[in-house]
VEXNURO-19067 format. One record per residue (C-alpha): x, y, z. Coordinates in pm, whole numbers, padded with zeros to 5 digits, always signed. Each point is the difference from the previous one (the first is absolute). Example, Ala and Ser with C-alpha at 12.3 -4.5 7.8 and 13.67 -1.06 7.14 Angstrom:
<recs>
+01230-00450+00780;+00137+00344-00066;
</recs>
This chain:
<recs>
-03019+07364-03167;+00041+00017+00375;-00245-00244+00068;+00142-00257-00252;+00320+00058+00124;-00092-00070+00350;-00116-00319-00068;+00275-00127-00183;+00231+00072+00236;-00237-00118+00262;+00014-00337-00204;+00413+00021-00065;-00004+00012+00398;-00206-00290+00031;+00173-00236-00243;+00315+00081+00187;-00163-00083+00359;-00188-00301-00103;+00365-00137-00171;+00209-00023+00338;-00141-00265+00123;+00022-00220-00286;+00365+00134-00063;+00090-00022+00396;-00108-00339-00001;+00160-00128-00306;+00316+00160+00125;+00329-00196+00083;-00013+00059+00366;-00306-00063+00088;+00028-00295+00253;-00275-00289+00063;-00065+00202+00353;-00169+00244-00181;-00199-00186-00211;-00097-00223+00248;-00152+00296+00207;-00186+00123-00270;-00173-00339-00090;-00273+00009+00301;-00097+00356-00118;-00047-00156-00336;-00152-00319+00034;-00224+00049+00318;-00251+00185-00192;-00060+00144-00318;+00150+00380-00050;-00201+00286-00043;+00092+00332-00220;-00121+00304+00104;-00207+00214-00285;+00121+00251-00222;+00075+00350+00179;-00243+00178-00269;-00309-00246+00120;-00315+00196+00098;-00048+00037+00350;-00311-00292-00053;+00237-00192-00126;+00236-00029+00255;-00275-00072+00265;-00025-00341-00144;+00191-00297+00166;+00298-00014-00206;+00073-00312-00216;+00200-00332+00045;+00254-00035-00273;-00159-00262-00235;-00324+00219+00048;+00220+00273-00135;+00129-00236-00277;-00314-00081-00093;-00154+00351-00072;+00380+00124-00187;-00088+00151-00343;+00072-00166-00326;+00331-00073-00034;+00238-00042-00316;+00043-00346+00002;+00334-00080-00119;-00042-00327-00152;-00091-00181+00364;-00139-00375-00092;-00207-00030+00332;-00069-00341-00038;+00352-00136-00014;+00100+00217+00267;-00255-00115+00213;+00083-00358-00054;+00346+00113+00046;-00091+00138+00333;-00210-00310+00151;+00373-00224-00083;+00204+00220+00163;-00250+00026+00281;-00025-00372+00016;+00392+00001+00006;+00025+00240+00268;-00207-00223+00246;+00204-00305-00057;+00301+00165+00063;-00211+00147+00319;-00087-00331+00099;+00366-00150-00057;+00126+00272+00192;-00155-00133+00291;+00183-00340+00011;+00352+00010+00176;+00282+00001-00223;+00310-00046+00230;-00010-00230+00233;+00402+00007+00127;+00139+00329+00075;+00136+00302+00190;-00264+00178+00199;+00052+00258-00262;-00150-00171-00252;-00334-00014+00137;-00018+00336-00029;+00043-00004-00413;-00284-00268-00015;-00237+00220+00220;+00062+00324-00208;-00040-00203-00346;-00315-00139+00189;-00108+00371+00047;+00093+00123-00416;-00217-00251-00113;-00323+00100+00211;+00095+00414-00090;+00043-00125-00341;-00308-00202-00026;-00222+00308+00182;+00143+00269-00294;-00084-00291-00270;-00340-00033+00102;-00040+00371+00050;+00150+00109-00356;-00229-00300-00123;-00297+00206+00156;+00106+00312-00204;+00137-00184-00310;-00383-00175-00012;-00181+00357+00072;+00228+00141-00279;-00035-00294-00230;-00369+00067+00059;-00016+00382-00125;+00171-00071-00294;-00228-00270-00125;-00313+00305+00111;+00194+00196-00220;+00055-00234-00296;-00408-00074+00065;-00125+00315+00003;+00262+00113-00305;-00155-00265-00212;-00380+00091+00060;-00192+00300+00003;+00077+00266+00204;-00162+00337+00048;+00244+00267-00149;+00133+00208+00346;-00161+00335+00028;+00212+00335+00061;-00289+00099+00270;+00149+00106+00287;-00212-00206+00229;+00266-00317-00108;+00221+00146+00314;-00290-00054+00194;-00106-00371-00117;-00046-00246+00272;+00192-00301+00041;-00118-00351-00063;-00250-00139+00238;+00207-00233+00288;-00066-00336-00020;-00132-00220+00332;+00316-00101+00114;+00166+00293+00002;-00255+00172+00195;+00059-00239+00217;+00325+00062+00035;-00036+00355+00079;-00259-00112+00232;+00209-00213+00196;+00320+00326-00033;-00291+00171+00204;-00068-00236+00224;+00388-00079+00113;+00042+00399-00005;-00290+00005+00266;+00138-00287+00172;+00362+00171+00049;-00204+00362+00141;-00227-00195+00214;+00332-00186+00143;+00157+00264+00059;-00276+00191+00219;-00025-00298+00182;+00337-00045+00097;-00010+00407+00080;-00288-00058+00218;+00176-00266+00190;+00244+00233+00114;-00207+00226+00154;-00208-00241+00136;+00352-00153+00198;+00002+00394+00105;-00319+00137+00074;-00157-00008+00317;-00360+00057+00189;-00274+00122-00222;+00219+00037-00318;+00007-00353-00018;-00333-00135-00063;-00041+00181-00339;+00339-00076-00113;-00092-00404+00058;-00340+00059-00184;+00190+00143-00274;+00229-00286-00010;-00287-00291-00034;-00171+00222-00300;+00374+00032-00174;+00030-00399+00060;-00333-00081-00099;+00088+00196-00339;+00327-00143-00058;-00171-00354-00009;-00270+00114-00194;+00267+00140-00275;+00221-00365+00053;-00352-00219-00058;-00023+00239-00308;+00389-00028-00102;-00063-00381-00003;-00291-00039-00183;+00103+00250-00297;+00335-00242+00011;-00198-00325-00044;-00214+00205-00277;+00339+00097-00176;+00176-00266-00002;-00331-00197-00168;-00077+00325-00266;+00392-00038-00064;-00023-00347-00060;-00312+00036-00213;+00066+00301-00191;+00391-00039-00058;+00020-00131-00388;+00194+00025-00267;+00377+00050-00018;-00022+00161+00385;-00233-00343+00144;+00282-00166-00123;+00271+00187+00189;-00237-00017+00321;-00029-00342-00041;+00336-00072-00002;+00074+00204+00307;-00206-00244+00157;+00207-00241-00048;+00261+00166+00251;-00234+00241+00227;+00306+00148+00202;+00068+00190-00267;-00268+00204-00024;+00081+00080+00400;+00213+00300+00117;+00122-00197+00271;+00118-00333-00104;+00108-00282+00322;+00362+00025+00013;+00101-00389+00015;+00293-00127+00301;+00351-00053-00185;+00105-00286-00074;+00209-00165+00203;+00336-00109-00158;+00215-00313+00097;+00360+00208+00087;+00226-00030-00233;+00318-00026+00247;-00176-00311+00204;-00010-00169-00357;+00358+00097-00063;+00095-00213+00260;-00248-00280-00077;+00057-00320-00107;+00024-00095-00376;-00387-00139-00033;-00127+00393+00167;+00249+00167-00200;-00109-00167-00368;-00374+00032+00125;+00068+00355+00066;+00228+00045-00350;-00311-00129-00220;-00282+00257+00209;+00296+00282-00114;-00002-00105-00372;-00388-00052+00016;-00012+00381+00141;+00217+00127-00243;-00207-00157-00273;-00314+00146+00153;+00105+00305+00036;+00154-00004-00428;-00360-00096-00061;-00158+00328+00197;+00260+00180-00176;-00117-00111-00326;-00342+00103+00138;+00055+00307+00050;+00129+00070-00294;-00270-00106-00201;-00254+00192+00236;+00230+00331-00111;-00041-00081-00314;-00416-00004-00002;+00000+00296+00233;+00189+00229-00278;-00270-00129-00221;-00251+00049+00160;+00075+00378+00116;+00127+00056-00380;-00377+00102-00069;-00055+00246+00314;+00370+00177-00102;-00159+00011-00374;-00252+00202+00112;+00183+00211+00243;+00194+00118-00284;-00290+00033-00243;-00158+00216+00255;+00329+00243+00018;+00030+00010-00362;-00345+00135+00060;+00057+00256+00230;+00313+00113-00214;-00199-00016-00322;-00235+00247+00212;+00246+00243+00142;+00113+00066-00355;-00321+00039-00180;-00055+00419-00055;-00276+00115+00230;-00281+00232-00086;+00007+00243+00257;-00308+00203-00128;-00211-00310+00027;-00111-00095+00358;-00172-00316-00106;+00359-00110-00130;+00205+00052+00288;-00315-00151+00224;+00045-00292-00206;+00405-00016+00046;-00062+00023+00311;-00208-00296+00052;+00224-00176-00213;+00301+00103+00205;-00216-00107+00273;-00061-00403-00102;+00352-00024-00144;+00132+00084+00374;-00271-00283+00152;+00045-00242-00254;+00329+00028+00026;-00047-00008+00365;-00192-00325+00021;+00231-00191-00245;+00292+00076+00193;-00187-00118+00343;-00072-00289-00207;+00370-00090-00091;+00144+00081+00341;-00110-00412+00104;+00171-00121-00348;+00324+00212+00120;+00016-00143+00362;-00056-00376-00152;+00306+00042-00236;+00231+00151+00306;-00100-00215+00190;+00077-00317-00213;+00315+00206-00049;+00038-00036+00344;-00079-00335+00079;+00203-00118-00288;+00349+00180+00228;-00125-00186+00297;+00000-00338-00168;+00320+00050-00157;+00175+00119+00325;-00165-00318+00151;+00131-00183-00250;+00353+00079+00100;-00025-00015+00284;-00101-00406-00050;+00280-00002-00230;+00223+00071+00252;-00147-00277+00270;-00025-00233-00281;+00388-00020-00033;+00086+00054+00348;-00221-00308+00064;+00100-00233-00274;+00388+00099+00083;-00116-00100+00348;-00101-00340-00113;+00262-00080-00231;+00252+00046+00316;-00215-00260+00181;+00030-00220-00261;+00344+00055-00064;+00063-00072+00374;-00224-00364+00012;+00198-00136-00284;+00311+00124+00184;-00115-00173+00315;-00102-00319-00184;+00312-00002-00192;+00256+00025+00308;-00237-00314+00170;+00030-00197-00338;+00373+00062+00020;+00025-00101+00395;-00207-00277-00055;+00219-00128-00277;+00314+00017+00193;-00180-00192+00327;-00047-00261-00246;+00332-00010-00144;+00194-00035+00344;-00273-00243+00108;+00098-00224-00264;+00344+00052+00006;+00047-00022+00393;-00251-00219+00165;+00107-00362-00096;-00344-00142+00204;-00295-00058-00259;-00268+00000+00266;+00157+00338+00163;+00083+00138-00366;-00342-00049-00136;-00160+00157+00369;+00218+00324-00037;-00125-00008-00349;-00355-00008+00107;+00066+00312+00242;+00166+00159-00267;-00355+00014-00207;-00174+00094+00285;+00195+00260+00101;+00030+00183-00363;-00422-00104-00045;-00035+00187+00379;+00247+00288-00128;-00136+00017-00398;-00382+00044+00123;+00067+00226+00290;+00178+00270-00248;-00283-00064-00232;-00218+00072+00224;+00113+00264+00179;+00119+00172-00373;-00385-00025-00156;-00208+00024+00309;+00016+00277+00292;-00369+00001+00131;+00083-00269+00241;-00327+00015+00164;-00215-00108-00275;+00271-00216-00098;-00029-00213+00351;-00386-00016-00081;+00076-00143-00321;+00239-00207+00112;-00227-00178+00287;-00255-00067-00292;+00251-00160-00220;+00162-00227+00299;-00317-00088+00121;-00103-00132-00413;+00370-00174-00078;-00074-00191+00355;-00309-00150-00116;+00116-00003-00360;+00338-00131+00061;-00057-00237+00300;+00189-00288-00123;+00292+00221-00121;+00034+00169+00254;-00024-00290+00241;+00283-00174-00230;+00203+00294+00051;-00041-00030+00376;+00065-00355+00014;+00343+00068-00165;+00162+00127+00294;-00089-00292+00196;+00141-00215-00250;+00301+00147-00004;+00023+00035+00370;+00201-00223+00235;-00177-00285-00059;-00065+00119-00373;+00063-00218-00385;+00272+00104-00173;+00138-00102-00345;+00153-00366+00049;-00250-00145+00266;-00246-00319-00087;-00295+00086+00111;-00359-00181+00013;-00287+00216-00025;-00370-00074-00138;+00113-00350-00057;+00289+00086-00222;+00372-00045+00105;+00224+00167-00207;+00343+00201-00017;-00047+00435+00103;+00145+00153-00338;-00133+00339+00053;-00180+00207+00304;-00144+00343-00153;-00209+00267+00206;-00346-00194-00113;+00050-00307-00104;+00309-00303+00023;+00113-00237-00241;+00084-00376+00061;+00150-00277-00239;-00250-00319+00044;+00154-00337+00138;-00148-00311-00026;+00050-00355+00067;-00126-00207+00286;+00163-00080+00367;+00383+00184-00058;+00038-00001-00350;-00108+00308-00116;+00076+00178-00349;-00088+00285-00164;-00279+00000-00227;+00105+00305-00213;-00299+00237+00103;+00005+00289+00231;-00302+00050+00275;-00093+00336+00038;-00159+00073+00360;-00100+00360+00140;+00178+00102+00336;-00356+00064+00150;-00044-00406+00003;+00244+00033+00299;-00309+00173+00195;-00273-00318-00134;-00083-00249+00274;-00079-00282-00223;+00332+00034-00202;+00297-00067+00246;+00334+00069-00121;+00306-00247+00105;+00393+00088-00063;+00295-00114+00131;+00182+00136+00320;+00233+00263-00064;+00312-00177-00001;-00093-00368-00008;+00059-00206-00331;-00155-00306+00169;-00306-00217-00020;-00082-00345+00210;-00040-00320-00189;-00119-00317+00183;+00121-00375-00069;-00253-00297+00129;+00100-00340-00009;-00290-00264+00070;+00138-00272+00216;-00061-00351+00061;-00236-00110+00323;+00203-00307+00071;+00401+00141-00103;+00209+00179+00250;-00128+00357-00053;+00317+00167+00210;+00247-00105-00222;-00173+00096-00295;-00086+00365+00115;+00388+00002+00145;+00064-00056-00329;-00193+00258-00178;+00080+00296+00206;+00375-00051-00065;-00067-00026-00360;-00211+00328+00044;+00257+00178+00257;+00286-00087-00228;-00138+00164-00334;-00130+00319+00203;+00375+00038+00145;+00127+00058-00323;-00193+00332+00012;-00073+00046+00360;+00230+00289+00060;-00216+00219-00271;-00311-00102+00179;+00125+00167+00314;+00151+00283-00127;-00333+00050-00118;-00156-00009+00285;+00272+00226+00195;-00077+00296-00257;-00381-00040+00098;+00056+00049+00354;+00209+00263-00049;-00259+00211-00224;-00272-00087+00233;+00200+00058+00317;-00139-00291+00171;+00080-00370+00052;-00141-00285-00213;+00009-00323-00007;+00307-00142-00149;-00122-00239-00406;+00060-00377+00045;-00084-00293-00077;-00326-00161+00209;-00073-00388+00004;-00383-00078+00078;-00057-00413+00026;-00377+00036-00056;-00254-00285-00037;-00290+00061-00241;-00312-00207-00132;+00259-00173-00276;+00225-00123+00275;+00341+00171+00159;+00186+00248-00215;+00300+00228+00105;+00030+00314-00121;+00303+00225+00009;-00041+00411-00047;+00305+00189-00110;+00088+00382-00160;+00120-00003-00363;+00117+00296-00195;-00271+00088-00267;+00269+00044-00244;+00111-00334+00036;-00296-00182+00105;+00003-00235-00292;+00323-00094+00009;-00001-00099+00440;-00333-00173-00037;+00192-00207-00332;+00330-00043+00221;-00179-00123+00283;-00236-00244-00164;+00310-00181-00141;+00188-00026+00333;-00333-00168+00168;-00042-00214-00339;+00332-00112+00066;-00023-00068+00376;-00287-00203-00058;+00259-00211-00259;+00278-00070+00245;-00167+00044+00363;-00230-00271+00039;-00173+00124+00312;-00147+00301-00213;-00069-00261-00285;-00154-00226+00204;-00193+00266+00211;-00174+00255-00274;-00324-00097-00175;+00006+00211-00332;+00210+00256-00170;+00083+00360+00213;-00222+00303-00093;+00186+00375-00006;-00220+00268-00001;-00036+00347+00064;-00177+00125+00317;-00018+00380-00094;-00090+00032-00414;+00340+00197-00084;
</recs>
């Protein structure tokens, strides 16, 4: 009775032990820290378990076990209803899941930011390597465990030798280790020797830096041997690596060559250490703030984009919880069938007078407490994979709000900006419409009305792009780059425009066409109805010598035909309304030629009178805007003698508006001299010729 009650409280203890840290780490305040710490223990290589405290002293010479060694050799165990094939499928989906959300984790999320926020992305980037190290390592177990149970279900359904009650069975030796773990063990022994001889090496060098005289040869000896072992013992390390890693990848089948295989895939993982990446580096948030619109929307959609990615990991995460609980709903099944054991056990009667009994309670006491032992070792990855998607599923949503927060901080940013263009545009809309209202109203001149007008467009085009530009762009540097490309294309592009456009302001320069003026340019004299910032406008005239009239079609020339050599452009004076005409009379060789051309020029001198005084007044306005002297319009008599014989011929100003009507008024005076003054009758030859020197 003492014996049997030993052991079961021996076993009560041992439940209780082996519990905390399952409940410690399933507890509400337990933080990621923790967990974190306890990964590389975990994960850097596979745990061991000690042997029962009632193992035979041979037995506990032995090297002791790895944990899926220790799996491997567990007892029969009462399945409850475990379909290992679906859970092993189950297993290779969530394991495939886990290492795309590994690999995701690696691209940046959050590009615009507080310096804060890198640090949210860095510790998500760190969950979802811990969580994808306690995945593969529960896989490990799951697939040893998944394993047993289909041994069990094997040797359950064949035939099996019925156990003996010999006494020897406490004694029976354990299954014969297979090549690679022997290797293994080997290569425990190896990095064990490695570590000692290390050690005495780094001993030695310190008395070596102290010893002095004779001491010191045999200390230096001592040092090459230790050195010449240590590389020995590397040269060995390597080569039983090399012959690991190819009996791992040759012997590794089944449900457990899958899980290898997979860690393949993402190598890191299977590494304590793992290469901590830089941070990203974030775009500030407060430089943005004070961007222009184009930065601020560019940085508005990489916020929404964020937020979405981060919804997505979320969503992740939770499905990843939800295979996890799955998965370790098998291992807690047998936990509990394995203290409904032990508590079946402690209440069965016990036959004290029997020894063989209470031998055999004890031994079953004995692999209760180890199975129980190994199962919960087995769980303890499942645990840390749920806490920590736990975990990572806080950090996301904190992260989330935090992106929340800059997302409408940003976008109430922007809609200021905007707010305060349209402003701006509006009050130059409203400025430009009242420049054009007092224009109109108060500046009687057409030609000075429609050049304020001109400035007014320019000035709101100068003012409308400026706060356009300086409201959507603020990186002024790339800007000027861009804009040096751009001129340099609308140059080459644009030639004649802009050449047009240059032209303009000569045209309406001093000497410039305005609206009004007759002009002859490209062979075509016409009326100037309209002079725009490329191109002008001219009715057609036509008609031969000073009658002219309008044809009804307007010639369209661009202003850069001012700059074309072969294309001269002729206008009027500014401020003379007069063109010369010339009247030739041919006169007779053998009449009295002085009386005749006394004759004509008063005929001539008294029709110009009639309009002389406009002529010079004319002329006075000229000399005025030019600020110099010219010389004064009148009328010239040339007596000139040509191959048909002498002719006279009398040059004179006419105004172009009444051109028509002087040449008509003068013909009749001569025609009428000639009737009643016989010296001009007797002394012309044919009828008088008017014609216009200058086409009008």
């Amino acid at each position: 009775m003492k014996c049997a009650s030993s052991a079961a409280l021996k076993f009560a203890a041992f439940l209780i032990l082996s519990s905390l840290p399952a409940i410690s780490q399933t507890s509400a305040g337990a933080t990621a820290a923790d967990t974190a710490k306890t990964m590389p223990a975990a994960t850097a290589a596979t745990p061991t378990i000690a042997t029962s405290q009632s193992a035979s002293p041979a037995k506990s010479a032995t090297p002791a076990q790895t944990l899926l060694q220790q799996i491997a050799t567990l007892p029969p165990l009462a399945n409850p209803g475990i379909d290992t094939t679906a859970q092993g499928k189950a297993m290779l989906e969530h394991l495939n899941d886990v290492l795309r959300f590994y690999r995701a984790s690696t691209t940046q999320i959050q590009k615009v930011g507080e310096p804060s926020d890198g640090l949210y992305g860095e510790q998500a980037s760190q969950h979802a390597a811990q969580i994808g190290q306690a995945a593969f390592q529960s896989a490990r177990n799951l697939a040893a465990l998944f394993n047993r149970l289909q041994a069990n279900r094997t040797q359950s359904g064949g035939t099996q030798t019925a156990p003996t009650d010999d006494a020897d069975n406490d004694d029976e030796q354990p299954q014969e280790p297979t090549t690679a773990q022997r290797l293994t063990a080997a290569r425990a022994r190896v990095q064990a020797r490695i570590a000692d001889l290390a050690a005495q090496d780094a001993a030695l060098d310190k008395q070596i830096s102290t010893a002095k005289g004779k001491a010191l040869a045999p200390l230096q000896q001592r040092d090459e041997q230790l050195e010449g072992q240590l590389e020995l013992q590397k040269a060995m390390l390597d080569a039983m690596t090399r012959v690991s890693s190819m009996a791992d990848a040759q012997t590794a089948t089944g449900l457990a060559g899958d899980v290898e295989r997979l860690l393949r895939a993402a190598p890191e993982l299977a590494s304590a250490t793992r290469p901590v990446a830089a941070p990203p580096v974030l775009e500030s948030l407060s430089a943005v703030r004070d961007s222009g619109v184009s930065t601020q929307a560019i940085a508005l959609f990489q916020l929404l984009g964020a937020r979405k990615d981060i919804d997505s990991r979320i969503r992740d995460l939770d499905a990843l919880k939800k295979q996890a609980t799955d998965l370790r709903a098998p291992l807690l099944s047998l936990l509990r069938s394995t203290i409904q054991q032990g508590n079946a056990a402690m209440q069965a009667p016990a036959n004290l007078s029997d020894a063989e009994a209470l031998r055999a309670t004890r031994k079953h006491y004995d692999t209760l407490s180890s199975t129980f032992r190994v199962l919960s070792t087995a769980t303890l990855p499942s645990s840390q994979e749920v806490l920590l998607l736990e975990s990572a599923r806080a950090n996301l949503t904190a992260w989330r709000t935090v992106v929340n927060a800059e997302y409408s901080t940003l976008l109430r940013a922007l809609l200021v900006r905007v707010v305060s263009i349209a402003v701006a545009l509006l009050v130059l809309f409203i400025v430009s419409g009242i420049w054009q209202r007092l224009t109109v109203k108060y500046v009687r001149d057409i030609r000075r009305r429609r050049q304020i007008l001109i400035i007014r467009r320019i000035v709101l085009g100068f003012l409308t792009g400026m706060v356009l530009i300086f409201g959507f762009v603020t990186q002024f540097s790339s800007l000027a780059t861009f804009a040096g490309f751009i001129t340099a294309g609308i140059a080459v592009g644009l030639q004649t425009i802009l050449l047009s456009v240059a032209a303009y302001f000569f045209i309406v320069g001093r000497y410039g066409v305005r609206v009004g003026d007759r002009i002859t340019v490209a062979g075509v004299t016409g009326d100037v109805i309209e002079v725009g910032l490329v191109r002008f406008y001219m009715s057609e005239l036509t008609g031969t010598g000073t009658e002219l009239h309008l044809t009804g079609r307007v010639a369209v020339f661009a202003n850069s035909v001012l700059f074309q050599s072969g294309t001269p452009l002729y206008k009027q004076m500014p401020g003379t309304e007069y063109a010369w005409h010339e009247l030739t009379v041919r006169l007779k060789p053998d009449a009295d030629y002085r009386a005749a051309t006394d004759a004509i020029l008063n005929a001539v001198t008294a029709t110009y009178n009639t309009y002389r005084a406009s002529i010079e007044s004319q002329h006075q306005r000229v000399e005025e805007w030019m600020d110099t002297a010219l010389e004064k319009p009148g009328i010239e008599p040339r007596l000139q003698l040509t191959e048909a014989g002498l002719q006279y011929a009398v040059l004179f100003p006419v105004e172009i508006k009444n051109a028509s009507s002087t040449d008509e008024a003068m013909i009749h005076t001569l025609l009428h001299d000639m009737e009643n003054n016989d010296a001009i009758k007797h002394g012309i030859a044919g009828s008088p010729q008017v014609k216009a020197v200058v086409k009008g």
